[in-house]
N, C-alpha and C positions, 0 to 999 in steps of 0.2 A: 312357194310355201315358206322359201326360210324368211323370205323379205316380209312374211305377213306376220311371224312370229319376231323381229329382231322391232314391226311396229305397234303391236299390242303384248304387252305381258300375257305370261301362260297363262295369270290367275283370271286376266279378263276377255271376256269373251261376248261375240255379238250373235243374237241368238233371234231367227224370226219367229216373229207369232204374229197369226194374225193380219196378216198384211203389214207390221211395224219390227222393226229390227231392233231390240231390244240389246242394250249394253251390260253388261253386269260383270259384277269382279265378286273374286269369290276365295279364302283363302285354300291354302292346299290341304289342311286337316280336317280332313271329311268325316273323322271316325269320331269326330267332339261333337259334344252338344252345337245344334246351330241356333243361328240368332241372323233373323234377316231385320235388314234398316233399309225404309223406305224416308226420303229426301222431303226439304218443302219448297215451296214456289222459288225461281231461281236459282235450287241447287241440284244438284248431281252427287255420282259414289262417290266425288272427292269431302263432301259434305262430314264425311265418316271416318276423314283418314287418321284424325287423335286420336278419336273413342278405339277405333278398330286398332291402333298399334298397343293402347292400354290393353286390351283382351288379347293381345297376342298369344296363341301358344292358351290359351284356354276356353277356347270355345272356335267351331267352323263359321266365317262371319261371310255374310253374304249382302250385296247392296247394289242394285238396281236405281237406272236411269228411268222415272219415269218420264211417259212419252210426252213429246217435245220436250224435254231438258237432256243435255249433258249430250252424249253421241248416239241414244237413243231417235229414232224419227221424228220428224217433228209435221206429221199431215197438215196437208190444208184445209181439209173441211172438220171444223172446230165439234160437231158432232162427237165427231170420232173417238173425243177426249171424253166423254163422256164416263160418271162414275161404276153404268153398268160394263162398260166395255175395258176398262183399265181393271176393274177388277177382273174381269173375265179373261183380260191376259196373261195376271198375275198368277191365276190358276193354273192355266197352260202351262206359263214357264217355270210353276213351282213342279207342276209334274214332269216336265220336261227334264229338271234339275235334279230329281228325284228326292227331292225336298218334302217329305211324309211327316214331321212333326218338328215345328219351330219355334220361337219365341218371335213375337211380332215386333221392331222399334218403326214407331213413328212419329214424327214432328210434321207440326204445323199440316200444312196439305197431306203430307204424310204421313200423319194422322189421320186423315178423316180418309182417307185410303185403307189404311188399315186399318182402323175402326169396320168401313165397308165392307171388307174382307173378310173380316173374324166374324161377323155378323153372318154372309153368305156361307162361308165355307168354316163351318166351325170344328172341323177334324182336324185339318192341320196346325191350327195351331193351338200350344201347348200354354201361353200365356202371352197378356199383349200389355206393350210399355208405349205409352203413349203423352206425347211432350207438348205441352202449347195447342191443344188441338182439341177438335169440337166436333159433335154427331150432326153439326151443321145450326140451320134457323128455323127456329118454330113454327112463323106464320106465312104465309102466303104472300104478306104485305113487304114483312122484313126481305123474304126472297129477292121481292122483284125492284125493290130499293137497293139490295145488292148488286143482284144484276145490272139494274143501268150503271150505278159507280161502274162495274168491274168492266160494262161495254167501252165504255168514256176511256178506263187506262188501256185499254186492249188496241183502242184509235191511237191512242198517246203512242201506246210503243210502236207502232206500226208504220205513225207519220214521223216521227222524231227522232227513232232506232233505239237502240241497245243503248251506247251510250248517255246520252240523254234520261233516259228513262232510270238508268242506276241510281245519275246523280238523285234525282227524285227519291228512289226505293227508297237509297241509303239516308234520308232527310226525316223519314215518317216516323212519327214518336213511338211505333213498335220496337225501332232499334236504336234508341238514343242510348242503350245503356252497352251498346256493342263500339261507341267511340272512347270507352274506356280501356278499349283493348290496345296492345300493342300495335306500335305503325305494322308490323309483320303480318299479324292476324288479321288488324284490317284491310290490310292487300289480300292477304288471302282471301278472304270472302268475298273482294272486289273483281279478283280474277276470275273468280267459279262466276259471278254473277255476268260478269263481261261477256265470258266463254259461248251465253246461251246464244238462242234461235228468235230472233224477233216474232216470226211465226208461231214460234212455239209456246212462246210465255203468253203472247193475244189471245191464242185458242187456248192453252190452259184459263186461261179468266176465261175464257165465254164456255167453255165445256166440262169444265171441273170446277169451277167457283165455288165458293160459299153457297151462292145464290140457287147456282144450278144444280147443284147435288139435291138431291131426297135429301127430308131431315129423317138423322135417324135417333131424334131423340125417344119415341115412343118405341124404338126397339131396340133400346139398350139392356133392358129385362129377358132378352132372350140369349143375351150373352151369356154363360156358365164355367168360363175359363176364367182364371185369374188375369184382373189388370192393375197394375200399376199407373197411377196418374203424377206425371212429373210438369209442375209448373214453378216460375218464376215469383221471389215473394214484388218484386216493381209490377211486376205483371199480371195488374189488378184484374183487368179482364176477363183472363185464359184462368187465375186463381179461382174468380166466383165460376165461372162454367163449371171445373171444375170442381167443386164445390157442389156442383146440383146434379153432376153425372154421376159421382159416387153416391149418391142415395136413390139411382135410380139402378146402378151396377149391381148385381148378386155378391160378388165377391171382389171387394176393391178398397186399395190402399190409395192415398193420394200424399203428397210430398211437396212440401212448398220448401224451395232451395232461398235462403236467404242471400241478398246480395245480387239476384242473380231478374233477368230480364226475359226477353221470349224464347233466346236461342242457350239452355242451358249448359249442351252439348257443347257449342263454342264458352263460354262463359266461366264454367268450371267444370272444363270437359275431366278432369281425374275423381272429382264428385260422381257426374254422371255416369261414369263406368262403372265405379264402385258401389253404386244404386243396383246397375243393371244387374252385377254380380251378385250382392246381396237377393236383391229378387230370386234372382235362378235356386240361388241354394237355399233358400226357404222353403220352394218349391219342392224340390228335390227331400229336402230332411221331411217335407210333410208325408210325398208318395210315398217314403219308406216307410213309414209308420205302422 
């Protein structure tokens, strides 16, 4: 027992659900407001580790390896990943954690994860921030044009590995504006990307995709929690989506970060906290009222 504690920190913990063993780290101050942060394609809880030291000591932060990334499982039958079934874990482990009312953060995949989420289970959470991310694709056509793209890189990583496939990631004009970062920063993001599961990141594209997911653009009207929409002003894209979910939102703010690209979080991660925390306490001044 002491050898299992001197190799995982106390704050993280591996937790099954489900048939998959789910990673998550989680600070020690349980009695603060909490904020859970789910990850996007290639990343893991390290994904979180500026934002989460900026909110140190003011808020309980919690962040989850979704499956296949980071030392969460990574199955082989790509099903599995599926957007009904991760969210379905998600529920578990939030009740498991005894996690009863949060703030939602999500990027990119982890976004439309917790999009999914807030959508099904709309008790727990308390308001949701969602970065670079989409209720998915409208038509049936666009779907399954996604899909084959995302079958084709799923082959890629599968025949070629990890490495190979990074150098790729890190080339695609979603992240040109992350080669502006520090050589430090960009090892870091190089590492977390390295770290993953060739498995993992395949069946993510073929069971979580864009492609594969439900759109959940027609049920973004049944959302009644407050959201926050944080997007990139380079990051024409994810700014128009945005753009068309907040007038489909009941209650929703949106925020275009100037200067800044798909991954804000990395970008001007002391903006991005500062967002998160502004939110909360808006929140909070309003339920007093």
């Amino acid at each position: 027992m002491k050898l299992r504690k001197e190799l995982i920190p106390l704050n993280e913990m591996l937790i099954p659900i489900n048939g998959i063993v789910y990673n998550v780290r989680r600070s020690n101050n349980t009695d603060l407001p909490v904020i859970v942060f789910l990850h996007g394609f290639t990343g893991s809880t390290d994904t979180w580790s500026e934002i989460i030291g900026l909110l140190k000591g003011k808020y309980h932060t919690v962040t989850v390896d979704l499956i296949g990334h980071g030392k969460t499982t990574a199955p082989l039958d790509p099903s599995r990943y599926s957007m009904e079934k991760q969210v379905a874990d998600l529920e578990t482990l939030f009740s498991q954690l005894n996690l009863s009312k949060f703030t939602l953060v999500g990027y990119s995949m982890g976004g439309r994860i917790a999009l999914s989420y807030t959508i099904n289970h709309p008790k727990r959470v308390a308001s949701l921030i969602l970065e670079s991310s989409t209720p998915g694709l409208e038509t049936e056509r666009e779907r399954i044009e996604r899909m084959n793209k995302d079958k084709i890189l799923a082959q890629k990583i599968c025949s070629e590995g990890i490495l190979s496939f990074v150098e790729f990631w890190e080339g695609i004009p979603l992240f040109d504006t992350q080669k502006k970062l520090s050589t430090e920063q960009q090892q870091k993001i190089r590492t977390e990307r390295l770290s993953q599961n060739a498995v993992g990141l395949a069946n993510s594209l073929l069971g979580i995709g864009t492609g594969s997911q439900p759109s959940n653009w027609t049920r973004l009207k049944e959302i009644n929690t407050p959201v926050l929409l944080i997007t990139g002003e380079i990051d024409k894209k994810f700014v128009k989506i945005a753009q068309e979910m907040k007038k489909l939102l009941y209650l929703a703010n949106h925020y275009v970060v100037n200067g800044a690209g798909h991954a804000i979080h990395v970008e001007k991660p002391t903006l991005f906290a500062t967002m998160i925390e502004e939110h909360i306490k808006k929140l909070v001044l309003e339920e007093e009222k």
